[in-house]
C-alpha positions in Angstrom: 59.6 77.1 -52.7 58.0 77.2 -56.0 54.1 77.1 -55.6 50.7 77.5 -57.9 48.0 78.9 -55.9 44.8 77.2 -56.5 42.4 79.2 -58.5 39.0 79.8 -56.0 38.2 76.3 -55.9 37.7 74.7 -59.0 41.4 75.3 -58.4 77.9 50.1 -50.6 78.2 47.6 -51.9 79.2 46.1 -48.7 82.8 45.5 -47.9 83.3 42.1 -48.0 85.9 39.2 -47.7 88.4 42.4 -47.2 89.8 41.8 -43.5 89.7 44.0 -41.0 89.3 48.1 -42.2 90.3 50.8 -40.3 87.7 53.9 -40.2 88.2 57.4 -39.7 87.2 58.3 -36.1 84.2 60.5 -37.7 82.9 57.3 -39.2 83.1 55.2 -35.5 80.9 57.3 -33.8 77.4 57.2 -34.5 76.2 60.8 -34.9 75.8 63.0 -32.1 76.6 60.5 -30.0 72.3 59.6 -29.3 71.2 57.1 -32.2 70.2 54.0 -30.8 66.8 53.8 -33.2 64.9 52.3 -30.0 65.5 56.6 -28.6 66.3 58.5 -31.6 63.0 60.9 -32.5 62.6 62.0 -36.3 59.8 64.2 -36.7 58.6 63.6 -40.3 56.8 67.0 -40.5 53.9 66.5 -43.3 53.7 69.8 -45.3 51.0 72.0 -45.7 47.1 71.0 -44.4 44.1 70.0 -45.1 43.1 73.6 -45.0 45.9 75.2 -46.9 46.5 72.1 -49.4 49.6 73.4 -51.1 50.3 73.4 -54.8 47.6 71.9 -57.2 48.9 69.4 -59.5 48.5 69.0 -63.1 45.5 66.6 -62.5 44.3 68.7 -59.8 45.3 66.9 -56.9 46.3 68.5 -53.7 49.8 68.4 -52.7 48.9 67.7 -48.9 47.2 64.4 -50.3 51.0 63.5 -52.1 52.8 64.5 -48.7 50.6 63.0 -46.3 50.8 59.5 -48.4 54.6 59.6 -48.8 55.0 60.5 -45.0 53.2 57.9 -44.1 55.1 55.3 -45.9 58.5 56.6 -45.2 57.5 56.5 -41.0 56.2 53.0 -41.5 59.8 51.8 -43.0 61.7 53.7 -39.9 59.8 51.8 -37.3 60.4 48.9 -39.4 64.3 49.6 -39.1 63.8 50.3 -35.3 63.0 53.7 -35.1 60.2 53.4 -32.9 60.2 57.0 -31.4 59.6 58.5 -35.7 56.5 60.6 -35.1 54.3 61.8 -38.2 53.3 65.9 -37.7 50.4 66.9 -39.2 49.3 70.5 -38.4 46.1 72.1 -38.9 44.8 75.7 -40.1 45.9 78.5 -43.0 49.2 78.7 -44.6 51.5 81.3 -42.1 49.5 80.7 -39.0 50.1 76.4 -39.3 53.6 77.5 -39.8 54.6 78.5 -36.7 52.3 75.5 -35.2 54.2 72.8 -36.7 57.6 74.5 -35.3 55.7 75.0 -31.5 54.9 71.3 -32.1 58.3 70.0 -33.3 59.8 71.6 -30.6 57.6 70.3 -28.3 58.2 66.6 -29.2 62.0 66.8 -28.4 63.0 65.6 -31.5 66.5 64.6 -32.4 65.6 65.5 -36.1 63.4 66.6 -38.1 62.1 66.2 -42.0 59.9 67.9 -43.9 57.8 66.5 -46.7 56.6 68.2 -49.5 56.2 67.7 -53.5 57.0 70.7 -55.8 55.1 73.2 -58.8 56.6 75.9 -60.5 55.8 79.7 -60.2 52.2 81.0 -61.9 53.8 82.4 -65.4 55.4 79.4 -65.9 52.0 77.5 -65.9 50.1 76.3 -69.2 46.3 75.6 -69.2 44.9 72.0 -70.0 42.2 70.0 -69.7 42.2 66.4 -68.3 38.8 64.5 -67.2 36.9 67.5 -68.4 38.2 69.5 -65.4 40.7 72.3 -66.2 43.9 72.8 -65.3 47.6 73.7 -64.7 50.8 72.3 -66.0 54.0 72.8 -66.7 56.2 69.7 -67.9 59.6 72.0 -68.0 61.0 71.2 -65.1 61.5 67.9 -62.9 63.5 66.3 -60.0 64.0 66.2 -56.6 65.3 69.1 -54.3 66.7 69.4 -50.9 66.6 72.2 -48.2 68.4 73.7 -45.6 68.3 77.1 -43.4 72.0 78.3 -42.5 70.1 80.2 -39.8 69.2 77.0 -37.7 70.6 76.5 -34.6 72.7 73.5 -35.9 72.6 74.0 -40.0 76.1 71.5 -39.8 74.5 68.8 -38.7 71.3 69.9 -40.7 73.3 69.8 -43.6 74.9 66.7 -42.8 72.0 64.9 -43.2 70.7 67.0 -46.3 73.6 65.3 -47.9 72.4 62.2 -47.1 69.3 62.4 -48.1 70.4 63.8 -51.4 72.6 61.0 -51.5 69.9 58.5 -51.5 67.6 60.3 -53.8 70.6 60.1 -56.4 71.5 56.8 -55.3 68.0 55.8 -56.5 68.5 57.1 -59.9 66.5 60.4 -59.4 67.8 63.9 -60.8 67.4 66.8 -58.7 66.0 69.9 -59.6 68.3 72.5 -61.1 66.1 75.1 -61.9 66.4 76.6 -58.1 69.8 78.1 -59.3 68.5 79.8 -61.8 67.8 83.6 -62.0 64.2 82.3 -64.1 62.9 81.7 -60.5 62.9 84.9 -59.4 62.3 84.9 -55.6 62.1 81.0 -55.9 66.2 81.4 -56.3 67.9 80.3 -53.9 72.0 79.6 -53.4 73.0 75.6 -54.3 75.3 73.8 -51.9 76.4 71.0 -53.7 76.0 70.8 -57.6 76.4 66.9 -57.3 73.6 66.6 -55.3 71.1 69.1 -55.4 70.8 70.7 -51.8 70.1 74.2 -51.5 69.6 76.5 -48.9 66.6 78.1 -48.1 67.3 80.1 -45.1 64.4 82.3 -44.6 62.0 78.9 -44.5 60.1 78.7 -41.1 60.5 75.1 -40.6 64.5 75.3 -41.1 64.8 78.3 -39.4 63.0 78.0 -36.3 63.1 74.7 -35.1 65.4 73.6 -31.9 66.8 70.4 -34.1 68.6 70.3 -37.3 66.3 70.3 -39.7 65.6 69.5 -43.7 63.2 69.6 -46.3 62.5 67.2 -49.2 60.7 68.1 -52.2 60.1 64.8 -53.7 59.9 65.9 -56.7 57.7 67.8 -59.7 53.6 67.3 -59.2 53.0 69.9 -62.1 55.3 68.1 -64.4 52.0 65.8 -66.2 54.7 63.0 -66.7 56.8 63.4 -63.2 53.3 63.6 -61.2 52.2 60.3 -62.4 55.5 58.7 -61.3 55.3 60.3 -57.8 51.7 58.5 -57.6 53.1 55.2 -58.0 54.0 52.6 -55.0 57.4 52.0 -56.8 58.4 55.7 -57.0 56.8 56.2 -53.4 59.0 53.1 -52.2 62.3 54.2 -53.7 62.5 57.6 -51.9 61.1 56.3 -48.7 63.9 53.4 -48.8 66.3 56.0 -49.7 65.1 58.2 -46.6 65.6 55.2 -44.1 68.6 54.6 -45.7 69.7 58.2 -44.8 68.4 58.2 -41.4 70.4 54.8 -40.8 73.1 56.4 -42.0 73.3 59.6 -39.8 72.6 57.4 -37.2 76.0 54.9 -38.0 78.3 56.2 -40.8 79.2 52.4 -40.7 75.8 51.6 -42.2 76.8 52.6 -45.7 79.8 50.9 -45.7 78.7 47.0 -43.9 75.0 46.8 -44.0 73.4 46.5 -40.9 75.5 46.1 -37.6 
């Protein structure tokens, strides 16, 4: 994905009153046939570390600090909806090294699922120099919006990309845009193929944490922390709430195709 590197360190509506409807048999099954929330696992993999803090937003603040918070909130509304078994993955150490920790450790936990956080920048000449607080800085306010991420090299990219979809879903459900600029050859290496125009999920085979992990497995950018505007929106409790609704939502979903057409069962 797109990243800055810091400089050296100042760096349904539900159906109702309609009788009886007849579903699909894809739709009567919950998902893989093992979602009762009390057993289903989703690791929500927090991305990057406290060592290796990811991109540098346009007021300076790490991108670990963004994921960390958002991860937290969005395992706190899963146990809330049941899923008692969600486990938050924080991983320790430099960049490629932690990589191949958090998959050991992903693996590990025997997890039906697994979700990676993150919060986006732009490549390094794309970035404009600023000032705010009497600190300098990076921005770049051209580009905004969520993005999703799958690996067609997992060991189950259908089911991976199954519940991309949903997840992209929700994030549009919620009024968010997705970030288009991942199609486009201005990226360079930061291109990468789009899946679904409607919804903005891409692939990103390559990716560690898609590729190597034993369970299907997706990445959310949340959205633009270089974007001046975009970063202050991803500070606040109500954007924060909307995507980790939307992620529960998603996860209820994959769980129950039902879900999204009745509410709760």
């Amino acid at each position: 994905m797109a990243r800055h590197r810091a400089p050296s360190k100042p760096r349904a509506t539900r159906l109702a009153a309609l009788g009886p409807v007849a579903l699909p048999p894809s739709v009567s099954k919950p998902a893989a046939g093992k979602c009762d929330p009390a057993t289903f696992r989703i690791v929500l993999d927090v991305g990057h570390t406290a060592e290796s803090e990811g991109a540098i937003s346009a007021r300076n603040v790490a991108e670990f600090a963004f994921n960390l918070r958002l991860a937290r909130l969005i395992e706190e509304k899963l146990k809330a909806e049941g899923f008692a078994e969600t486990r938050l993955l924080l991983t320790e150490g430099k960049a490629r090294p932690s990589l191949f920790r958090r998959v050991a450790s992903a693996n590990n936990l025997r997890a039906d699922l697994l979700l990676s956080i993150h919060h986006d920048s732009v490549p390094n000449k794309m970035l404009e120099d600023w000032e705010f607080e009497g600190r300098k800085g990076h921005f770049s306010d051209r580009f905004s919006g969520y993005s999703v991420f799958v690996s067609r090299e997992n060991p189950d990219f259908e089911t991976s990309l199954r519940f991309a979809e949903l997840v992209a879903g929700e994030m549009k459900a919620q009024g968010l845009r997705y970030a288009e600029q991942y199609s486009q050859a201005i990226m360079g290496r930061d291109q990468h193929p789009l899946l679904n125009k409607e919804t903005g999920v891409y692939s990103y085979d390559e990716l560690i944490v898609l590729r190597k992990t034993a369970m299907p497995a997706v990445l959310l950018e949340a959205g633009s922390i270089i974007n001046r505007d975009e970063e202050l929106k991803m500070g606040s409790p109500e954007r924060r709430n909307s995507i980790a609704g939307g992620v529960a939502s998603a996860v209820k979903e994959f769980c129950d195709p039902r879900w999204a057409l009745f509410g709760p069962l």
